[in-house]
C-alpha positions as YAML, in Angstrom:
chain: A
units: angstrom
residues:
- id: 1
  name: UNK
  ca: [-0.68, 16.87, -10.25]
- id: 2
  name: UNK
  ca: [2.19, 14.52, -9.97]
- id: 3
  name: UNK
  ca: [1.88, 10.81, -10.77]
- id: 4
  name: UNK
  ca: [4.52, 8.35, -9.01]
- id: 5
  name: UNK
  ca: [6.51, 5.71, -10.33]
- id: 6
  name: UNK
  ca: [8.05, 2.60, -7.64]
- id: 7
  name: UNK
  ca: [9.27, -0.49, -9.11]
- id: 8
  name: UNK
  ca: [10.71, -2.96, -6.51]
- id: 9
  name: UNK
  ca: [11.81, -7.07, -6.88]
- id: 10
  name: UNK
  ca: [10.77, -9.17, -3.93]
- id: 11
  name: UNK
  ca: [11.98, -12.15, -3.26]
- id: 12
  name: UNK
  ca: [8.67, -13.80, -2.81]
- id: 13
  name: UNK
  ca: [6.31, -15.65, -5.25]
- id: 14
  name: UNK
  ca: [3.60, -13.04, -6.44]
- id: 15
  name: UNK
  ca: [0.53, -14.88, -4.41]
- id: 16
  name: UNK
  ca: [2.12, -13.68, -1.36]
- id: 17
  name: UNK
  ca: [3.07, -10.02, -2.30]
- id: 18
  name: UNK
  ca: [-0.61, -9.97, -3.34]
- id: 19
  name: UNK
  ca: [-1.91, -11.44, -0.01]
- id: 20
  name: UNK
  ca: [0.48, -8.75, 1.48]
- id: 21
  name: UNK
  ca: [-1.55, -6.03, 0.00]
- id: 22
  name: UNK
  ca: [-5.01, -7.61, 0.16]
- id: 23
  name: UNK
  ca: [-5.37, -9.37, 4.25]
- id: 24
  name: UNK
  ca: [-5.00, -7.33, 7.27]
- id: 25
  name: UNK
  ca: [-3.12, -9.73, 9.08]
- id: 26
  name: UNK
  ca: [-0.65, -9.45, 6.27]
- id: 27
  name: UNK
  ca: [-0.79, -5.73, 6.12]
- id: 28
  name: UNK
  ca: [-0.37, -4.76, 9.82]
- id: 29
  name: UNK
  ca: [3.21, -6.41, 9.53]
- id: 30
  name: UNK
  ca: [4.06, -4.27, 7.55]
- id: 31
  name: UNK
  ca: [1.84, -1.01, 6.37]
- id: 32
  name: UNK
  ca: [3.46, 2.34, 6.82]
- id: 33
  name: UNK
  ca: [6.77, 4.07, 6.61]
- id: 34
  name: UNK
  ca: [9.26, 3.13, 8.97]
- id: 35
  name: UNK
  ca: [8.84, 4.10, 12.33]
- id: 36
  name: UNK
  ca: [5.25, 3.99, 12.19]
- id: 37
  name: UNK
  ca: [3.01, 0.87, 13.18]
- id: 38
  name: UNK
  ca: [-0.48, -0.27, 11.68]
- id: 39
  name: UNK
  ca: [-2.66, -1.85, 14.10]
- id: 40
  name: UNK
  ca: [-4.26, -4.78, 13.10]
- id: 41
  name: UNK
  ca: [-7.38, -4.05, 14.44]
- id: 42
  name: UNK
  ca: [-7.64, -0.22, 12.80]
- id: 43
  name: UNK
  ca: [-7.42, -2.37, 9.39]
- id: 44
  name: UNK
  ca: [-10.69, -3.41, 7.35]
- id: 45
  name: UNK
  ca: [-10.76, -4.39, 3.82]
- id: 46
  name: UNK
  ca: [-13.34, -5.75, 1.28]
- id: 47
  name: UNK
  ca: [-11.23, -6.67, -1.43]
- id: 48
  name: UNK
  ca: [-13.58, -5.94, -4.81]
- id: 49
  name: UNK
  ca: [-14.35, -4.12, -6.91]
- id: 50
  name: UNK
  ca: [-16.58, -0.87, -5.01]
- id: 51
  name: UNK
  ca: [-15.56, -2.27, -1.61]
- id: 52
  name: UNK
  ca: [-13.59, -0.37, 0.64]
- id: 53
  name: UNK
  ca: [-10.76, -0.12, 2.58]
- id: 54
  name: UNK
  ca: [-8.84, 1.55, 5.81]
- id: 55
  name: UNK
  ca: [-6.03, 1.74, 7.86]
- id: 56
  name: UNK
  ca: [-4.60, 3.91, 10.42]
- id: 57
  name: UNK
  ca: [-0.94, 4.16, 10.69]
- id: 58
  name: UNK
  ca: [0.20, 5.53, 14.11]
- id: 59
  name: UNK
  ca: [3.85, 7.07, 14.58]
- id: 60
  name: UNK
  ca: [6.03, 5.55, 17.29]
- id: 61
  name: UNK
  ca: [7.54, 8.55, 18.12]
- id: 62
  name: UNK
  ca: [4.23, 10.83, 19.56]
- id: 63
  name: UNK
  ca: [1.11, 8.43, 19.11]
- id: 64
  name: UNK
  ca: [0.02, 10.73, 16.04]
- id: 65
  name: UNK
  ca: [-2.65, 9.25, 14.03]
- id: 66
  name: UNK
  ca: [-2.63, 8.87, 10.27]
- id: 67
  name: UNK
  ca: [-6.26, 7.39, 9.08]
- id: 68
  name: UNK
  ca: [-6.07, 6.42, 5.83]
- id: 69
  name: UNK
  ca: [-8.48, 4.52, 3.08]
- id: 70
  name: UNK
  ca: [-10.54, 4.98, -0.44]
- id: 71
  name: UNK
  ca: [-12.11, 2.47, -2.66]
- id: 72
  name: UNK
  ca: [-10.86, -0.84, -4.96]
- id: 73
  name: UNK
  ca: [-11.30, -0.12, -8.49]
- id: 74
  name: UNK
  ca: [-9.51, -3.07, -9.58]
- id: 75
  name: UNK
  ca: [-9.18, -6.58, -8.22]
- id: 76
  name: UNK
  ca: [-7.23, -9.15, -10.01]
- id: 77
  name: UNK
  ca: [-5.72, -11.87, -8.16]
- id: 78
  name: UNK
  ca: [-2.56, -11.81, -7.99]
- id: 79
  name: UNK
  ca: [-1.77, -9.85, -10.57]
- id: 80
  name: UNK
  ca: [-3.40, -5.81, -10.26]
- id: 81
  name: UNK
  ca: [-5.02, -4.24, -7.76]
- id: 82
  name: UNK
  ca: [-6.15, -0.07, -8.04]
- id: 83
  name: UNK
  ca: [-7.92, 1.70, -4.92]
- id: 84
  name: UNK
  ca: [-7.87, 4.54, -4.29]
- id: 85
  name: UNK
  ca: [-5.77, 5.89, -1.26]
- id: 86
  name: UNK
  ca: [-5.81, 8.98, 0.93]
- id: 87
  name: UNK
  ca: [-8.11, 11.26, 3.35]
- id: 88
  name: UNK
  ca: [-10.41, 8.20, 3.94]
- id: 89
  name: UNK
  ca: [-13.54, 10.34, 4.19]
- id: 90
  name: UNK
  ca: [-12.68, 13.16, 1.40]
- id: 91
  name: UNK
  ca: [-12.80, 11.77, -2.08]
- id: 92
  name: UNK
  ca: [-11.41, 15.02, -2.99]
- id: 93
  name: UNK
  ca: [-8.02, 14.54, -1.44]
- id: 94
  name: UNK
  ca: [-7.41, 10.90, -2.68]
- id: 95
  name: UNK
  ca: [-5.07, 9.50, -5.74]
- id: 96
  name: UNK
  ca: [-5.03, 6.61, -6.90]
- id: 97
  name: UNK
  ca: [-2.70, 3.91, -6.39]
- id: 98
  name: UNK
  ca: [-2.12, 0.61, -9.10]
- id: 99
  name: UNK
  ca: [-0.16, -2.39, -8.06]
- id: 100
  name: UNK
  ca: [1.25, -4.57, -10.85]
- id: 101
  name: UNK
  ca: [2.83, -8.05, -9.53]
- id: 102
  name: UNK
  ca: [4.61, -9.47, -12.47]
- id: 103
  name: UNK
  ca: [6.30, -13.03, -11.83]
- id: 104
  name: UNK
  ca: [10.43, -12.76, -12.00]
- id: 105
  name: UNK
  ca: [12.07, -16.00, -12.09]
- id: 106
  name: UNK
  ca: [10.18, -17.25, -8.51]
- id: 107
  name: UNK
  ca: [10.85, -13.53, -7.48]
- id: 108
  name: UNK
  ca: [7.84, -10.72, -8.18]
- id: 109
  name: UNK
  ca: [8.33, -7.41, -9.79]
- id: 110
  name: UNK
  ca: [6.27, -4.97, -8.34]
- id: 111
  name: UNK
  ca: [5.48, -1.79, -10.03]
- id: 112
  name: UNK
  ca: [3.90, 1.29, -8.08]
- id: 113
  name: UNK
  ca: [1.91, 4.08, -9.66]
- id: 114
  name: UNK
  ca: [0.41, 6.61, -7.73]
- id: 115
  name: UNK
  ca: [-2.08, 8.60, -9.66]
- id: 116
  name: UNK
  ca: [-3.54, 12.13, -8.91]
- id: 117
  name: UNK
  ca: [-1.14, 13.16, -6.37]
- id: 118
  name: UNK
  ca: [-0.45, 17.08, -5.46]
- id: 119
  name: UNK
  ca: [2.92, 18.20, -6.81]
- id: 120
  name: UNK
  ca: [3.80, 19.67, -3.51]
- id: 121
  name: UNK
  ca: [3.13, 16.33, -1.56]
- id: 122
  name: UNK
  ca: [5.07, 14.20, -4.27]
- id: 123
  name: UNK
  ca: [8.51, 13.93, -2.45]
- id: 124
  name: UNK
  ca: [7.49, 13.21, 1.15]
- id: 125
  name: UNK
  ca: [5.16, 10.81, -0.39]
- id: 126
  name: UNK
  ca: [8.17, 9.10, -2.27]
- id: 127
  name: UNK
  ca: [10.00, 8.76, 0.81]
- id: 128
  name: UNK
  ca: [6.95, 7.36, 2.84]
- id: 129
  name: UNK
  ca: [6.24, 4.59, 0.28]
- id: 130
  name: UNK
  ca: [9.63, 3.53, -0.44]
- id: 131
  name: UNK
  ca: [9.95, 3.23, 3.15]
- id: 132
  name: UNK
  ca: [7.09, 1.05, 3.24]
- id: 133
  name: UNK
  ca: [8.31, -1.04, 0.64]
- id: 134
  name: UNK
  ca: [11.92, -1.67, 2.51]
- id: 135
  name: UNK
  ca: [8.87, -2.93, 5.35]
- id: 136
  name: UNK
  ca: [7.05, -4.89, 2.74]
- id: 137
  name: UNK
  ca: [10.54, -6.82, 2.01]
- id: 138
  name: UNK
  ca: [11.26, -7.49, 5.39]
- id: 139
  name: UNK
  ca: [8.55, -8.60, 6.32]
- id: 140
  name: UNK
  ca: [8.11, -10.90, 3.06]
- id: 141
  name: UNK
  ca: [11.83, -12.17, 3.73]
- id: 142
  name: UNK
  ca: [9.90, -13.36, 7.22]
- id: 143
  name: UNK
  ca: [6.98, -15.74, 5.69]
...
């Protein structure tokens, strides 16, 4: 098993990054590698602890469908948030993800760990989030 390690400044106060992460309407702008697009309305969330979550990212390209989803852990506003993320109905083929949001100077420092990961899956999974994340900036750079 791999674990995975993204750390990434925005230049947004931490309240939003968080809201980015934890409201759907926030999320569908920007969810997904790039070239792929999360429907609002395929996005649900119940942001506690034992409440669940899912999304379905859907490439641009071909219409291929990528439902994803798993469980909050960990809910501190704004601050940490763990879930777990993957096969939304196989528990067995899901890692889990932590979000730190530490405060930089009116920017936020996000750090990324992916937990539980299969070593073979590690790279394309690299590429996917920090494609998400150049998203995640964009679309913060847009609020």
């Amino acid at each position: 098993m791999a674990d995975l390690t993204i750390t990434r400044v925005f230049d947004a106060p931490r309240e939003l990054v968080f809201e980015a992460w934890t409201r759907p309407e926030y999320m569908a702008g920007w969810y997904g590698p790039m070239g792929v697009t999360t429907p609002l309305s395929s996005i649900s969330m119940d942001v506690r602890p034992g409440g669940t979550w899912r999304a379905t990212m859907i490439n641009d390209a071909d219409g291929t469908e990528y439902p994803q989803g798993g469980t909050y852990q960990e809910v501190v506003a704004p601050e940490r948030l763990v879930f777990t993320w993957g096969e939304p109905d196989d528990p067995a083929r899901q890692a889990l993800v932590t979000v730190m949001l530490a405060e930089a100077g009116g920017k936020t420092t996000m750090t990324f760990l992916l937990t539980g990961l299969p070593d073979q899956l590690r790279e394309s999974v690299h590429e996917g989030w920090t494609s998400a994340f150049e998203s995640l900036s964009n679309y913060l750079e847009s609020k």
